[in-house]
N, C-alpha and C positions, 0 to 999 in steps of 0.2 A: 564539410569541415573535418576535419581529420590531426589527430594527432599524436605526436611522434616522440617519444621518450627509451631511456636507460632506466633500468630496475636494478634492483640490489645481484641479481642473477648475470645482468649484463646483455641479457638480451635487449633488444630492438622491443619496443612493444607498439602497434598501431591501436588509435582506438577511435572509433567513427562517431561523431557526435551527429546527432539528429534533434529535429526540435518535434519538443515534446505536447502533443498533440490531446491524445488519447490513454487511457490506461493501457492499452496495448503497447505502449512502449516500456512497462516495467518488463526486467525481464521473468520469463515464469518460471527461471534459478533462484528468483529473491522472494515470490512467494512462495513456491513449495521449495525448500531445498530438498539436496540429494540424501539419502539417508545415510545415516551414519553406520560406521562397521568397526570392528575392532581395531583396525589398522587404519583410519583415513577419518574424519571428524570435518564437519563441512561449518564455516560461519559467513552469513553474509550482512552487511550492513551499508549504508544508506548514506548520504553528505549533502545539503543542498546549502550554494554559496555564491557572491555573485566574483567570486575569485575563482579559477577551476583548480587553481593547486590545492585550496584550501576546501572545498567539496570533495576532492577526493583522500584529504588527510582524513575528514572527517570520516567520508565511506570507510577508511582502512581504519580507522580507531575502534567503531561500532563495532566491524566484523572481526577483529581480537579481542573485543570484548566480548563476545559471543565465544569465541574458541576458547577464552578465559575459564568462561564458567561451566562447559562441558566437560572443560580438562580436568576443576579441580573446584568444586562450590563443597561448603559448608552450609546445612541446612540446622538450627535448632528451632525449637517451639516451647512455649511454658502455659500455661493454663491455670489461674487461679479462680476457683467456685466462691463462694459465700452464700451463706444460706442462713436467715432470721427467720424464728419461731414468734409472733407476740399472740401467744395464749392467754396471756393476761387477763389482756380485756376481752377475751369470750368471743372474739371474730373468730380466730383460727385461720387467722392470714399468714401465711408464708413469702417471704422478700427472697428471692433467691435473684444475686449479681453476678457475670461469669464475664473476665477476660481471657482474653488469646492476646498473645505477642508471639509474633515470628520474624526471624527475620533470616535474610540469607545474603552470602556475600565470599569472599574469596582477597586474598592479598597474595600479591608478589608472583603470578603465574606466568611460569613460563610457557608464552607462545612463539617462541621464536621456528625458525625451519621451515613456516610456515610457505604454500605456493598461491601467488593469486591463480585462481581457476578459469574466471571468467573477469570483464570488467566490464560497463555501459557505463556511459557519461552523455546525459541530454541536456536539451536547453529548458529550462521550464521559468515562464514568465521573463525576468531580463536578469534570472541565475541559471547556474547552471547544478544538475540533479547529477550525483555517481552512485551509482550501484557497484558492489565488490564483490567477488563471491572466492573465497579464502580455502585450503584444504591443508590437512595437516596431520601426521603419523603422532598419536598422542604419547604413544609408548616407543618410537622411534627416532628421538630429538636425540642427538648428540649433547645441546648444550642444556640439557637436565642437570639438575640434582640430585645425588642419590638419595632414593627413599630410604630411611633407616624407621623399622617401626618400635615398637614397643617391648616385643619380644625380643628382636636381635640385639637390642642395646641391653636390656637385661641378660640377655647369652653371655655377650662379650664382658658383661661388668661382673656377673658371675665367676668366669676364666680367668679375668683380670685377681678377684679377691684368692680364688686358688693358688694362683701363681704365688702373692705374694704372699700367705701363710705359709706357705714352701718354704721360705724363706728362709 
């Protein structure tokens, strides 16, 4: 069973569906991927559906969602201690309670430019399984946004208030 589709790129793409048997039908691009380098960033992700358009949105959503968070995640952490003394009453028990909150997460990432690398699509049970395996120039997207950090807008609002003291 085989099949025949258009991509965003315009190519022909084939892709051979097999039924899925064994774990040797995952591919072993989607357990280990390929490592990543400064210029090339790899995501792959997974869709099982008993629709095969819809197992394969899904494979393509997971694996930009992986190229997502490579591209550009925010990590913070907080830690609050507390710690009770009751000397009082002559035990000399100490209460000490400690959280952690973390969380991590990212909005609005551009992964566009992105190539599919690889594709698998199996039968598994009476769905169908896609594996995807995504590649993408993290610092060579055309449809970026400029970064402007902290310093450059201070440069510029600096020159800005020069100017017009000039005045």
């Amino acid at each position: 069973f085989v099949l025949s589709g258009c991509g965003l790129t315009g190519k022909t793409e084939m892709i051979k569906i097999i039924q899925a048997e064994k774990a040797e039908s995952i591919p072993k691009w989607y357990v280990k991927l390929p490592e990543d380098e400064d210029e090339l960033i790899y995501g792959a992700g997974t869709g099982l559906s008993s629709d095969l358009q819809f197992s394969m949105d899904k494979a393509m959503h997971q694996a930009k969602t992986v190229l997502g968070d490579k591209i550009n995640n925010k990590v913070s952490m907080e830690m609050k201690t507390y710690i009770a003394d009751n000397s009082v009453t002559g035990t000399n028990t100490a209460v000490e309670e400690t959280q952690k909150v973390s969380k991590s997460g990212y909005k609005d990432v551009d992964v566009s430019e992105y190539v599919v690398q690889d594709k698998s699509v199996t039968i598994e049970g009476i769905g169908y399984r896609t594996y995807v395996l995504l590649k993408v120039n993290p610092k060579g997207r055309k449809n970026t946004a400029p970064v402007i950090t902290k310093e450059t807008l201070e440069s510029v609002q600096g020159k800005a208030r020069e100017s017009l003291d000039k005045l």
